[in-house]
C-alpha positions, 0 to 999 in steps of 0.5 A, a space after each residue: 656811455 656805450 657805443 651805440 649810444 654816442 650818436 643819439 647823445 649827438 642829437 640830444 640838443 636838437 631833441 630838446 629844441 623841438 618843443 612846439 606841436 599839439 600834445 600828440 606829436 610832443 608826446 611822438 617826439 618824446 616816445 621816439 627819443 625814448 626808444 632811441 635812447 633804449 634801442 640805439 642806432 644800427 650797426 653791423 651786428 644787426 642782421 639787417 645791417 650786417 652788409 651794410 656798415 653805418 659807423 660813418 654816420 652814427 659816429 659822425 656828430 653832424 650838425 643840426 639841419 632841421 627837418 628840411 620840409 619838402 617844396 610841394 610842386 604842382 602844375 596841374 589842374 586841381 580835380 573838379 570831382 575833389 580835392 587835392 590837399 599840399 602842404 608844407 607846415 610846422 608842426 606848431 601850426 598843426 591843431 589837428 592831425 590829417 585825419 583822427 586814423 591817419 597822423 604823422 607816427 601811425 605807419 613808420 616803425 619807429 619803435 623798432 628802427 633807430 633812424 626811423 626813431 631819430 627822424 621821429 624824436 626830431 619831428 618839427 615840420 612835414 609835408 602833407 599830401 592828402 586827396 579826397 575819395 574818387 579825386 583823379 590827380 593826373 599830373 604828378 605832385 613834386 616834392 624837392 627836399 632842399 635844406 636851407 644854405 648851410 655854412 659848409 659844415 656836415 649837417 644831418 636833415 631829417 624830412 618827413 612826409 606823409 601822403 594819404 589817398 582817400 577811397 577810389 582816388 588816383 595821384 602820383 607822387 615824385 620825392 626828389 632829394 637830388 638838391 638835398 644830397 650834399 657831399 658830407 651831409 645826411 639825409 635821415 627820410 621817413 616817408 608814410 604812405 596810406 592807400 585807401 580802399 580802392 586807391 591808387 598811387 604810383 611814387 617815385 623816388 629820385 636819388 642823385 648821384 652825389 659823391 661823399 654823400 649820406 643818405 638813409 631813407 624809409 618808405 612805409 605803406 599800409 594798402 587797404 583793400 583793392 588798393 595799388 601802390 607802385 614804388 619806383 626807387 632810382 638811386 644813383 650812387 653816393 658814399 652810403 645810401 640806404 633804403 629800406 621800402 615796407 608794405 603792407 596789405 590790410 585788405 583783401 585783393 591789394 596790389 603792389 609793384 616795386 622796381 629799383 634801379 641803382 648804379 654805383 662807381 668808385 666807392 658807392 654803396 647803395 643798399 635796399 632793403 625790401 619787405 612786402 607783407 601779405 597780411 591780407 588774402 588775395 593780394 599780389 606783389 611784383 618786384 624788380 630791382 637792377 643794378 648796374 655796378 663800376 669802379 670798386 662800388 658795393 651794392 646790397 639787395 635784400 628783398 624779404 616777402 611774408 605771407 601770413 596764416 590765412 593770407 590765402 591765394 597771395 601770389 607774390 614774385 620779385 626779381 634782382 638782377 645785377 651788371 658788374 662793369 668791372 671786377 672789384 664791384 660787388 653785390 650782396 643779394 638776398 631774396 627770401 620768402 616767408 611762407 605761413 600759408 599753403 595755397 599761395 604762388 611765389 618766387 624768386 631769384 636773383 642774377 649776377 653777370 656782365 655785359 655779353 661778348 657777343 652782344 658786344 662783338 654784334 655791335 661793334 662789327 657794324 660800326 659802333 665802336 667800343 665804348 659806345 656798344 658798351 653804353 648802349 647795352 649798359 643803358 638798355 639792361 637799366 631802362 625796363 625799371 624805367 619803361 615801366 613808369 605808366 606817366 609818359 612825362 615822367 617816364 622821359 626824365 628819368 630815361 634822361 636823368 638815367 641816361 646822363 649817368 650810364 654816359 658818365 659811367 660807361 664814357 660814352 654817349 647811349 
């Protein structure tokens, strides 16, 4: 048997426990078992993951976790003017799909992604979040991923979400894997996202820092016209953490703005993979991802925008920028632009550096000692990603969450 197929024939008996389900989805789970048989999963040679070596996780045979559906939290006032549809199901209660152009399957690429189609061809249960045209949702929905208890043996979780904002409608959405992410243990996340015409959605994504941890997540969105999709991806650390965040515009005028934050010690390695696709004419995209990096850590940065023949008046920008807090860390940054059209506006850059002597030098002369002035200047080069966070409640536990991570990495209070 070859190489890349060891992993996959580890989970060939969690596939043929999968069994329940409408037709549609056992012929999903069928199809993406297929493809991952034929594709295998990823490893160093690919270029997408030439950066980033998964041999700890595809050659490790973790134990089967399940799909580990999200708890859905809400504490807000259900909308007057529509719905708000949550929930968290298996597949065998399913009689139909969300809607007939929108199921579980129709946006991830897992025929083309070995862990997008081991996620699939292990598919058993989901969360759903759906709201219904012109529903204004203001207070955010809360997904927390915790897998049942385990008996301390590496296990592999495989979540799936799907989340569908009707024409006209406004939610925020917070996926929370900070209790899923066990040291030994794998997380294999595929999440969906569909944006109607004229819809917005801002998501949050909360990755804690969990030594010794695995986790490989996907964030897949298709934006109809006039649209807004605002991704937020806060990422802590942990042994290997990959997240790969692909939008699409299928409609003219589409917006998209994705920001970043992660910080890594020791031996972390976290790793984003970015694509905007301007498939659309008049759609704009904004990115900013900052990383802050100690110890012997490793992060990749690869941030690809494509601008297709007639996607016209796109006008695209994004922007990594790097702290090394010590001289064994390093960053692998890759900004790149695809440009199939000639009346567009882009750009792109990355930056790499320390912590400013003289900033620090400014501080300490009035009064702060070191290890303080270092914290404070740690902390405030990460919170832009988070003072971008429009909903002021949420904004302020991630400035928290955030904050408590600066102090254990910089030894002192920010």
């Amino acid at each position: 048997m070859s190489r890349t197929l060891l992993a996959p024939a580890a989970y060939a008996a969690a596939h043929a426990a999968r069994t329940g389900g409408p037709v549609p989805y056992r012929a999903l789970r069928a199809g993406a078992w297929a493809r991952l048989e034929a594709i295998g999963l990823p490893h160093v040679k690919l270029e997408d993951w030439r950066f980033t070596n998964p041999a700890a996780i595809t050659q490790t045979a973790f134990a089967d976790g399940g799909s580990a559906p999200a708890a859905i939290e809400f504490d807000g006032t259900w909308p007057e003017d529509g719905f708000l549809g949550l929930a968290s199901v298996a597949l065998d209660g399913l009689v139909h799909a969300i809607e007939p152009d929108i199921m579980l399957g129709s946006i991830a690429p897992w025929a083309e992604r070995g862990f997008v189609a081991l996620n699939t061809a292990l598919l058993a249960d989901a969360a759903m979040v759906k709201t219904s045209a012109r529903a204004q949702i203001d207070t955010p929905v809360r997904l927390v991923y915790a897998p049942a208890a385990g008996d301390g043996t590496a296990r592999a979780t495989h979540p799936r979400t799907l989340i569908a904002a009707a024409p006209g409608s406004r939610l925020t959405v917070i996926e929370d894997f900070r209790v899923a992410q066990t040291p030994g243990d794998f997380v294999n996340a595929v999440t969906e996202i569909l944006v109607g015409a004229g819809a917005e959605v801002e998501h949050v994504v909360l990755l804690p820092d969990a030594p010794g941890s695995f986790h490989v997540g996907g964030t897949f969105v298709r934006v109809l016209a006039n649209g807004k999709f605002r991704t937020r991806s806060i990422a802590l650390g942990g042994k290997l953490t990959r997240r790969d965040i692909d939008v699409t515009f299928q409609g003219e005028g589409g917006e998209a703005e994705l920001d970043g934050l992660y910080v890594t010690t020791g031996n972390d390695l976290v790793d984003h993979h970015t694509t905007v696709d301007h498939a659309a004419p008049l759609c704009t995209s904004r990115e900013l991802f900052k990383g802050v990096l100690g110890g012997s850590s490793r992060a990749v940065f690869n941030g690809a925008v494509i601008i297709r023949p007639g996607a016209q008046k796109s006008d695209a920008a994004q922007q990594n920028q790097n702290l090394l807090l010590s001289e064994d860390a390093m960053i692998d940054t890759k900004p790149e632009l695809q440009i199939f059209a000639d009346d567009v506006k882009c750009a792109h850059g990355a930056t790499v550096g320390q912590l400013s002597d003289e900033a620090l030098f400014y501080l300490q002369a009035r009064g702060i000692d070191a290890a303080a002035a270092r914290a404070m200047l740690t902390h405030a080069f990460a919170r832009e990603v988070v003072e971008r966070i429009p909903h002021a409640g949420l904004r302020a536990d991630v400035d928290a969450l955030v904050a408590a991570r600066m102090d254990a990495l910089t030894g002192a209070a920010s």
